[in-house]
C-alpha positions as protocol buffer text, in pm:
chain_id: "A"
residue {
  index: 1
  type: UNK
  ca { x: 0 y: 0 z: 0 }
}
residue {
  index: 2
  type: UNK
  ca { x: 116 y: 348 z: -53 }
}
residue {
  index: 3
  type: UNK
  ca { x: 77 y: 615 z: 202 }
}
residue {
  index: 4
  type: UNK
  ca { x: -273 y: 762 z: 2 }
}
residue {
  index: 5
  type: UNK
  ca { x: -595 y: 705 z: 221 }
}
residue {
  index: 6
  type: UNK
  ca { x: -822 y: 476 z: 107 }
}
residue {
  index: 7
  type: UNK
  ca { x: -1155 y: 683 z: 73 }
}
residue {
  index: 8
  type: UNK
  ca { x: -1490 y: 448 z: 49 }
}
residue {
  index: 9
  type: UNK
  ca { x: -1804 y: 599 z: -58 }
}
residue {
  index: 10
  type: UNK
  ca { x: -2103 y: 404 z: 27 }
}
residue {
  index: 11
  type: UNK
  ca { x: -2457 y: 387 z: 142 }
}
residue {
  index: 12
  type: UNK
  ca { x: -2588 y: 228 z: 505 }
}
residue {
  index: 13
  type: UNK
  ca { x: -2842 y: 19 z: 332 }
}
residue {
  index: 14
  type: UNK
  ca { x: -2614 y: -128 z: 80 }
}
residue {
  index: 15
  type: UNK
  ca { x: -2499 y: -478 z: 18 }
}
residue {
  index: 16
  type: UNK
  ca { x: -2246 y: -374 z: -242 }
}
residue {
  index: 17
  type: UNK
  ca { x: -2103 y: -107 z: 47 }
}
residue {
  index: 18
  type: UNK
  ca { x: -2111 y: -410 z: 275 }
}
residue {
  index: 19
  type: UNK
  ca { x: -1833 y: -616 z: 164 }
}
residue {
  index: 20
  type: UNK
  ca { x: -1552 y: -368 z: 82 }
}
residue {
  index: 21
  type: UNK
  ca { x: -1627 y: -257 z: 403 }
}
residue {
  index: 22
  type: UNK
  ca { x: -1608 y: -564 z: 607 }
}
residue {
  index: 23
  type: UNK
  ca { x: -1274 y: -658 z: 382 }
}
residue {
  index: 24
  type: UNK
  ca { x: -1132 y: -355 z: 560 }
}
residue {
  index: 25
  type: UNK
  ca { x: -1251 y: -455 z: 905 }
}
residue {
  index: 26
  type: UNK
  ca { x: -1091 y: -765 z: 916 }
}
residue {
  index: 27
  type: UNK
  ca { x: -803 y: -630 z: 738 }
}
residue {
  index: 28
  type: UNK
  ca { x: -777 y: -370 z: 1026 }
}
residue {
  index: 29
  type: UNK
  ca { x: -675 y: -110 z: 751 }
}
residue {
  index: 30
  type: UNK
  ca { x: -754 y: 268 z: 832 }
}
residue {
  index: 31
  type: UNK
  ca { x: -978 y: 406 z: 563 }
}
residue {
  index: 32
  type: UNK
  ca { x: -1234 y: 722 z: 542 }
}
residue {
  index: 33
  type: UNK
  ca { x: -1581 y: 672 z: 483 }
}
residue {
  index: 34
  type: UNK
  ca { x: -1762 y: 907 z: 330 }
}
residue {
  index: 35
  type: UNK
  ca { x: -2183 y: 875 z: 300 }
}
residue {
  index: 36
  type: UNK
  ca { x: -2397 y: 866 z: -7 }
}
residue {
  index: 37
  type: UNK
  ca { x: -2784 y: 880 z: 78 }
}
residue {
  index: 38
  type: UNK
  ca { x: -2934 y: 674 z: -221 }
}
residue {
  index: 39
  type: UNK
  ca { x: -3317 y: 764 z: -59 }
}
residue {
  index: 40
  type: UNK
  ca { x: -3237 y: 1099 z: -115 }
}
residue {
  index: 41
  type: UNK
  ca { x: -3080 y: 1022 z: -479 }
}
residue {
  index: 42
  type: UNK
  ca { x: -2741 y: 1148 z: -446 }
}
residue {
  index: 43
  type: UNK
  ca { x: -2579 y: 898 z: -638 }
}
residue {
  index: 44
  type: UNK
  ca { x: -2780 y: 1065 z: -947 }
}
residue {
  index: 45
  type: UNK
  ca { x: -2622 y: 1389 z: -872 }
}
residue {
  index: 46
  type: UNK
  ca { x: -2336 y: 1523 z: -1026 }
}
residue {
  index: 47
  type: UNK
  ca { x: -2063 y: 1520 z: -791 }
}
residue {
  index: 48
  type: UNK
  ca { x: -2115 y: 1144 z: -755 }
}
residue {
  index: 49
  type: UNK
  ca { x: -2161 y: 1074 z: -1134 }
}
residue {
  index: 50
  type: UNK
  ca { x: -1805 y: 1235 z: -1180 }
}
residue {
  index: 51
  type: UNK
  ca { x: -1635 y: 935 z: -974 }
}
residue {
  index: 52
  type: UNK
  ca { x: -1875 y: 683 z: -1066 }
}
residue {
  index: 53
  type: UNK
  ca { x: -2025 y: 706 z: -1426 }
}
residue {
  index: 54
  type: UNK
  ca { x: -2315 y: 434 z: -1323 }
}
residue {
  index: 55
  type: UNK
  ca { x: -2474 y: 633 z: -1040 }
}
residue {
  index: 56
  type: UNK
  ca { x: -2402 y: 358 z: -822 }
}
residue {
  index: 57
  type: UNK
  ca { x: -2221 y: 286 z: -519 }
}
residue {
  index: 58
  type: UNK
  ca { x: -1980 y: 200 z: -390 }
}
residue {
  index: 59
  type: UNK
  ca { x: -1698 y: 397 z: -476 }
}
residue {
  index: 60
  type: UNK
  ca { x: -1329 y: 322 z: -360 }
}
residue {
  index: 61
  type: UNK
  ca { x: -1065 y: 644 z: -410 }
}
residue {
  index: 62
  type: UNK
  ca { x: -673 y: 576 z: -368 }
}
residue {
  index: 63
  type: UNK
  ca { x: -441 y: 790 z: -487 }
}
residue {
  index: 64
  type: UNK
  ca { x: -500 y: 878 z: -854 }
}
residue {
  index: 65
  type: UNK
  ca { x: -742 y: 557 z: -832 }
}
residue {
  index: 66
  type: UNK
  ca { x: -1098 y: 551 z: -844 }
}
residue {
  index: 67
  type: UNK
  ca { x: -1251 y: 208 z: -851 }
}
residue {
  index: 68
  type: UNK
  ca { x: -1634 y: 128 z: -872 }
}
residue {
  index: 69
  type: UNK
  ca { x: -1837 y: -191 z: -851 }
}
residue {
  index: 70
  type: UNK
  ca { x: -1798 y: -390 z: -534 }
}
residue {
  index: 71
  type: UNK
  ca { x: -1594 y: -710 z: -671 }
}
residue {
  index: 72
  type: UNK
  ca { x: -1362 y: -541 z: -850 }
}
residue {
  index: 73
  type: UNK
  ca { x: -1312 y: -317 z: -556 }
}
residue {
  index: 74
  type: UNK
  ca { x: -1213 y: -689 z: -335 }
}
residue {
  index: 75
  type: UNK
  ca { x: -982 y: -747 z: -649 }
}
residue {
  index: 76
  type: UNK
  ca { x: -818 y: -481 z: -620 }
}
residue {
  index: 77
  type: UNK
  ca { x: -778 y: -453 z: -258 }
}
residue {
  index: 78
  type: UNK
  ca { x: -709 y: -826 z: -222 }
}
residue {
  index: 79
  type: UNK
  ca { x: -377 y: -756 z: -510 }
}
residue {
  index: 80
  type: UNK
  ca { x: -294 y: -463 z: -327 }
}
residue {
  index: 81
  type: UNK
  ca { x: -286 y: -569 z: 38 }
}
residue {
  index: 82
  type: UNK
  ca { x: -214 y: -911 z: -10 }
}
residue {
  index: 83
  type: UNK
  ca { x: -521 y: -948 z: 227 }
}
residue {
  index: 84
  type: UNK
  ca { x: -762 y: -1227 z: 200 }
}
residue {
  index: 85
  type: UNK
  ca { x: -592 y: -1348 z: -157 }
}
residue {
  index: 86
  type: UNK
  ca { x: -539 y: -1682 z: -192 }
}
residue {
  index: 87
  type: UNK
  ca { x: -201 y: -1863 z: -166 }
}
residue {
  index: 88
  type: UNK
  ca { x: -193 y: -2047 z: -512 }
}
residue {
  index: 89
  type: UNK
  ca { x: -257 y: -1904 z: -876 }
}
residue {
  index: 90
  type: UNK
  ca { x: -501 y: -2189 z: -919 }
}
residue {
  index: 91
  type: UNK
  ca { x: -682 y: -2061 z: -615 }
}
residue {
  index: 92
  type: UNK
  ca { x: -663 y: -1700 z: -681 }
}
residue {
  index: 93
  type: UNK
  ca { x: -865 y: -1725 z: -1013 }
}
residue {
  index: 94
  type: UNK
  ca { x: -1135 y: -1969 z: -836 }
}
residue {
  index: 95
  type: UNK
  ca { x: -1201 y: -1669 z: -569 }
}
residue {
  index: 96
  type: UNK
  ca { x: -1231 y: -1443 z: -872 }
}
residue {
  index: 97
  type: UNK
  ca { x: -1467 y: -1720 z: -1060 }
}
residue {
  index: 98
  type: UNK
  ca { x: -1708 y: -1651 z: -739 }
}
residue {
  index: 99
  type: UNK
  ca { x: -1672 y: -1323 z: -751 }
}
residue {
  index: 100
  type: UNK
  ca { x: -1830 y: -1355 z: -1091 }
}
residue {
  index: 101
  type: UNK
  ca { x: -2042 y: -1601 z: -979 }
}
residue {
  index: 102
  type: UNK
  ca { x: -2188 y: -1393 z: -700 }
}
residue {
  index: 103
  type: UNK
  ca { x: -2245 y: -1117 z: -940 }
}
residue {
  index: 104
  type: UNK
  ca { x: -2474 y: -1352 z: -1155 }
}
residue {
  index: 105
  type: UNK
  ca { x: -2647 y: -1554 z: -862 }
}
residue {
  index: 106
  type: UNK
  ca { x: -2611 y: -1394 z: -525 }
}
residue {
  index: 107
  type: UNK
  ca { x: -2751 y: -1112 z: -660 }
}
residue {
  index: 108
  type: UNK
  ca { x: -3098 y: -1239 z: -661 }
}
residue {
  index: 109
  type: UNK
  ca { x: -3077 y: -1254 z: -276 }
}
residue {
  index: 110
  type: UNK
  ca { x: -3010 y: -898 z: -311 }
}
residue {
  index: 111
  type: UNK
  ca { x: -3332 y: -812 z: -524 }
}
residue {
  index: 112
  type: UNK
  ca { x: -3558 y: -1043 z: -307 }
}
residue {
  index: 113
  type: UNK
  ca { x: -3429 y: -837 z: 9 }
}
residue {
  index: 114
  type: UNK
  ca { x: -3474 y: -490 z: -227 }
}
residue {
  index: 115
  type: UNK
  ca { x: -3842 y: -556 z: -336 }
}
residue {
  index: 116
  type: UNK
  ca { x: -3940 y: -734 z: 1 }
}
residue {
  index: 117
  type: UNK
  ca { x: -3814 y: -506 z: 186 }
}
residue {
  index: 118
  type: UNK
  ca { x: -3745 y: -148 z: 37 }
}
residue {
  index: 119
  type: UNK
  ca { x: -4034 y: -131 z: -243 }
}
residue {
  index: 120
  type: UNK
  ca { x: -4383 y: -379 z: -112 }
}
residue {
  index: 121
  type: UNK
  ca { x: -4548 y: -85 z: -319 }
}
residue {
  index: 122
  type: UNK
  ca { x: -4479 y: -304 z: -655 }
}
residue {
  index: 123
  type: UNK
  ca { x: -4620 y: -640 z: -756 }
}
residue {
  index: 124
  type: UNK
  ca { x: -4475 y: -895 z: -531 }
}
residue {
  index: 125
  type: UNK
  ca { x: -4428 y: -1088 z: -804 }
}
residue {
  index: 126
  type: UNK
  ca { x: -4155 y: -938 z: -837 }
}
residue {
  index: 127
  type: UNK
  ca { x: -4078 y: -1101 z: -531 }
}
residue {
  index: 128
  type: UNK
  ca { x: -4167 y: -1444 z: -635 }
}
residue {
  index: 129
  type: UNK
  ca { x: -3986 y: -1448 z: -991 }
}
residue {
  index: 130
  type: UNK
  ca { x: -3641 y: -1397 z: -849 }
}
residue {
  index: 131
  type: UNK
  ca { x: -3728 y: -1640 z: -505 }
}
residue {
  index: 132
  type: UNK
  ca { x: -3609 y: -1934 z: -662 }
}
residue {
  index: 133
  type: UNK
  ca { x: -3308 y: -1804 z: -826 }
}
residue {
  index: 134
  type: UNK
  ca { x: -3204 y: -1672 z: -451 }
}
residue {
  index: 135
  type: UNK
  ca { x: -3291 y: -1997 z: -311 }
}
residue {
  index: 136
  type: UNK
  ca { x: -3066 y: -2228 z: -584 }
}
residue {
  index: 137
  type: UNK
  ca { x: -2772 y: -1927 z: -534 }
}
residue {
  index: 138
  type: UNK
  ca { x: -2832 y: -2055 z: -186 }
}
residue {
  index: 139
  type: UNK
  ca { x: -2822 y: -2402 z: -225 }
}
residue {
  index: 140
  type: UNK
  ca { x: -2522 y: -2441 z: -478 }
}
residue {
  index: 141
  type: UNK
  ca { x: -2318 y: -2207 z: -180 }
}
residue {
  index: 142
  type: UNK
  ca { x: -2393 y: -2468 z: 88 }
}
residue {
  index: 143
  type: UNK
  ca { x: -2357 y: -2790 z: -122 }
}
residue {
  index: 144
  type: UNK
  ca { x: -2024 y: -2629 z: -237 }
}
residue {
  index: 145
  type: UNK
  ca { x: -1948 y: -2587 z: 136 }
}
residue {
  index: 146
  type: UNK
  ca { x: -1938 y: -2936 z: 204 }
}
residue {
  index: 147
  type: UNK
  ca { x: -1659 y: -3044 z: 401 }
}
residue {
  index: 148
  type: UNK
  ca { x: -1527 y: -2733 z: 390 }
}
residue {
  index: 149
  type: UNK
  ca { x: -1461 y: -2434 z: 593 }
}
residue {
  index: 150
  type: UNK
  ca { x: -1402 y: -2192 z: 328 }
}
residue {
  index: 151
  type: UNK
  ca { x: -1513 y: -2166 z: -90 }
}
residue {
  index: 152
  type: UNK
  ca { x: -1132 y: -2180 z: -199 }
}
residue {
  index: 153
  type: UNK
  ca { x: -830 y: -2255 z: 9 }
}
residue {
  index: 154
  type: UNK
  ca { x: -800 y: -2299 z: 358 }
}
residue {
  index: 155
  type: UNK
  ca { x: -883 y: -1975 z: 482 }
}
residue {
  index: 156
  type: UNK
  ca { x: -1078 y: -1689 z: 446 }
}
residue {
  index: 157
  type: UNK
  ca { x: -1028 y: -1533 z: 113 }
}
residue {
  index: 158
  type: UNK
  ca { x: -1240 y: -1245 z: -122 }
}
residue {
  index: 159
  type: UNK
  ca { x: -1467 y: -1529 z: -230 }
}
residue {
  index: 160
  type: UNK
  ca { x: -1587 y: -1568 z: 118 }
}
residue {
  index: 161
  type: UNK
  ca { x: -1628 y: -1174 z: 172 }
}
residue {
  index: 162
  type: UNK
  ca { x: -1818 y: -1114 z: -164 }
}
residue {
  index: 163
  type: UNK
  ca { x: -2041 y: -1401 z: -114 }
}
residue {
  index: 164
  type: UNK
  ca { x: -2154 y: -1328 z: 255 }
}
residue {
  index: 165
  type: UNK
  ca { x: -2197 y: -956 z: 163 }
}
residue {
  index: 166
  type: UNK
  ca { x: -2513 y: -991 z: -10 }
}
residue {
  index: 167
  type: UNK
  ca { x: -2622 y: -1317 z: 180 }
}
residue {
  index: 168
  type: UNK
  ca { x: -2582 y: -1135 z: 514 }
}
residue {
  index: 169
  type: UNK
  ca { x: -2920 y: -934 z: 407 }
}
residue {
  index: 170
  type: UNK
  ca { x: -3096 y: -1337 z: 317 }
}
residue {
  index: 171
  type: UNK
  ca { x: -3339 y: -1264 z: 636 }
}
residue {
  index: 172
  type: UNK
  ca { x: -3498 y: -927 z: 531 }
}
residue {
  index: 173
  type: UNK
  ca { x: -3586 y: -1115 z: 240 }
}
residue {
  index: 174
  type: UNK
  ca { x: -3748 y: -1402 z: 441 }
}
residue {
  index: 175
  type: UNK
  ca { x: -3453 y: -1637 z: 277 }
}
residue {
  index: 176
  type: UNK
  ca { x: -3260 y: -1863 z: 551 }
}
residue {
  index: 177
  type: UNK
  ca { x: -2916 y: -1942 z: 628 }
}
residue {
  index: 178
  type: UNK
  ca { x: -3019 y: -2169 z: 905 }
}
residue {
  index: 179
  type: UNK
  ca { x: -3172 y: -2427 z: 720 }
}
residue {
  index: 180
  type: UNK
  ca { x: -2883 y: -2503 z: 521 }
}
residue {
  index: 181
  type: UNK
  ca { x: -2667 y: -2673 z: 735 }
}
residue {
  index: 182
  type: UNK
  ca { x: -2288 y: -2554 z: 563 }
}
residue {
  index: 183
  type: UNK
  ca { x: -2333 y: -2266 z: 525 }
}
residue {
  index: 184
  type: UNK
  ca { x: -2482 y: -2177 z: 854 }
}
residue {
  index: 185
  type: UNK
  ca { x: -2101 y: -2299 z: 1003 }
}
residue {
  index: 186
  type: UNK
  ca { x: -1958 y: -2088 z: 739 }
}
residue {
  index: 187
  type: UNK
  ca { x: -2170 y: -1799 z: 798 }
}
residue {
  index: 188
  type: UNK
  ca { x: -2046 y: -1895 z: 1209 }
}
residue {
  index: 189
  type: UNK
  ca { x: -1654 y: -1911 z: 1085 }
}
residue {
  index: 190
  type: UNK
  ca { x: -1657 y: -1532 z: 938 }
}
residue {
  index: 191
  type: UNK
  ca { x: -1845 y: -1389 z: 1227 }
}
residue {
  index: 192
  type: UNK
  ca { x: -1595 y: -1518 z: 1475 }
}
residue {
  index: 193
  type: UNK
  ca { x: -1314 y: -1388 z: 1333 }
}
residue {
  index: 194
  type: UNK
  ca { x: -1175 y: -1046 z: 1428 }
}
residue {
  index: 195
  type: UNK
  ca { x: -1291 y: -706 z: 1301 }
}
residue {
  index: 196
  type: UNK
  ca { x: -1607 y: -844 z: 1188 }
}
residue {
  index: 197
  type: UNK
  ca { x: -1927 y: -713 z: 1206 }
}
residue {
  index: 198
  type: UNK
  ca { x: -2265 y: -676 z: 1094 }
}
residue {
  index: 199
  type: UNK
  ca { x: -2347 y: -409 z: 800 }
}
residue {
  index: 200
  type: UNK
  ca { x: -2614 y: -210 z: 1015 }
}
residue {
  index: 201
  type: UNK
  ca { x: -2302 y: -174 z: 1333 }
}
residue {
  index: 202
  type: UNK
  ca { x: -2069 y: -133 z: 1047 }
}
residue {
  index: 203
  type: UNK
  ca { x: -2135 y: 94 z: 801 }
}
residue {
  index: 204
  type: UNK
  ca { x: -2239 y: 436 z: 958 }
}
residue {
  index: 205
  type: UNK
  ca { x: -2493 y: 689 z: 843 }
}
residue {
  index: 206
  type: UNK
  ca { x: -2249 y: 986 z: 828 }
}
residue {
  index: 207
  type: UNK
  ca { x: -1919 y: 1042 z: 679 }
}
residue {
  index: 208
  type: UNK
  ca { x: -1698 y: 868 z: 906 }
}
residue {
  index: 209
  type: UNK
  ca { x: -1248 y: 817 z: 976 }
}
residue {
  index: 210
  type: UNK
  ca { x: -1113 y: 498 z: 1061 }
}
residue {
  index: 211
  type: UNK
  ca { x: -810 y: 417 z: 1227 }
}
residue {
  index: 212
  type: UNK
  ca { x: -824 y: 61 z: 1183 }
}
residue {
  index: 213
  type: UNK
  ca { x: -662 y: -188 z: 1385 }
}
residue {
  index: 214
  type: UNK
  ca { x: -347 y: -411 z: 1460 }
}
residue {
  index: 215
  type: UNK
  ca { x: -181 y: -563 z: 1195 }
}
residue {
  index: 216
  type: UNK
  ca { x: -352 y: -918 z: 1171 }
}
């Protein structure tokens, strides 16, 4: 890493804020936060549109750098830190292949959670087209799980941290962790290790510094 702060823009409510943001808690990096309120449309505005061309979020700013869209944010900060990147070549492309993966499939956890929770104005079928494509997502993560502890390697890697990042939110969209056995203990493993925590205690609501932690 070079001495430049890593700046994070990001929402509260936001899966895709979630997991660059827990990467950097359990990397115990110091970064600066700084708050875009999508229920007031300031991603639409401007200012935001000039660092990310989508109107999305997140956003991740270092040095001359700006990087959007969540997994290639882990990518990046996974090459750069050397945190959470797998050991072996082999391994490092099958953490990217679930990045991709997630992107496709997780994703529909995501939009059940969104319309459940965010829009029951709309047609919940809505709701009930993209149900079973959250509940396979689900079920492919937890037969892959299988005698494991982790999706690639032996250890916590970006795989793990973009996966969980959208199925942390699984319950707001009346989808369960608990009744699939594997990934319920995975879900266990990452919340027992150190720096983690929960999007709602994580991410804050205002622009925010952190000083991170101990080198891990």
């Amino acid at each position: 890493m070079t001495a430049d702060r890593l700046i994070l823009h990001g929402s509260f409510t936001s899966s895709s804020s979630y997991k660059p943001m827990l990467f950097l808690a359990l990397s115990g990096l110091p970064f600066s936060f700084r708050t875009v309120n999508l229920k007031n449309g300031v991603q639409k505005e401007a200012s935001h549109l000039a660092i990310n061309r989508y109107g999305q979020v997140p956003v991740l700013r270092h040095g001359d750098l700006t990087l959007v869209m969540s997994n290639v944010i882990l990518d990046y900060l996974a090459r750069t830190t050397g945190h959470f990147e797998p050991k072996t070549e082999q391994h490092r492309w099958q953490a990217r292949e679930w990045l991709s993966w997630e992107n496709d499939a997780i994703t529909n956890v995501a939009r059940v959670r969104h319309f459940a929770r965010f829009r029951p104005d709309v047609s919940q079928d809505i709701v009930r087209f993209f149900r079973p494509l959250a509940e396979a997502a689900l079920d492919f993560a937890d037969k892959s799980l299988q005698g494991r502890e982790w999706l690639v390697g032996d250890s916590c890697s970006i795989a793990d941290i973009g996966c969980w990042g959208r199925m942390v939110f699984a319950a707001e969209g009346g989808l369960s962790l608990d009744a699939r056995p594997n990934l319920a203990a995975w879900r266990d493993r990452l919340m027992a290790m150190p720096g983690f925590a929960l999007p709602y205690d994580l991410i804050p609501k205002k622009d925010a510094e952190f000083a991170g932690a101990a080198p891990r």
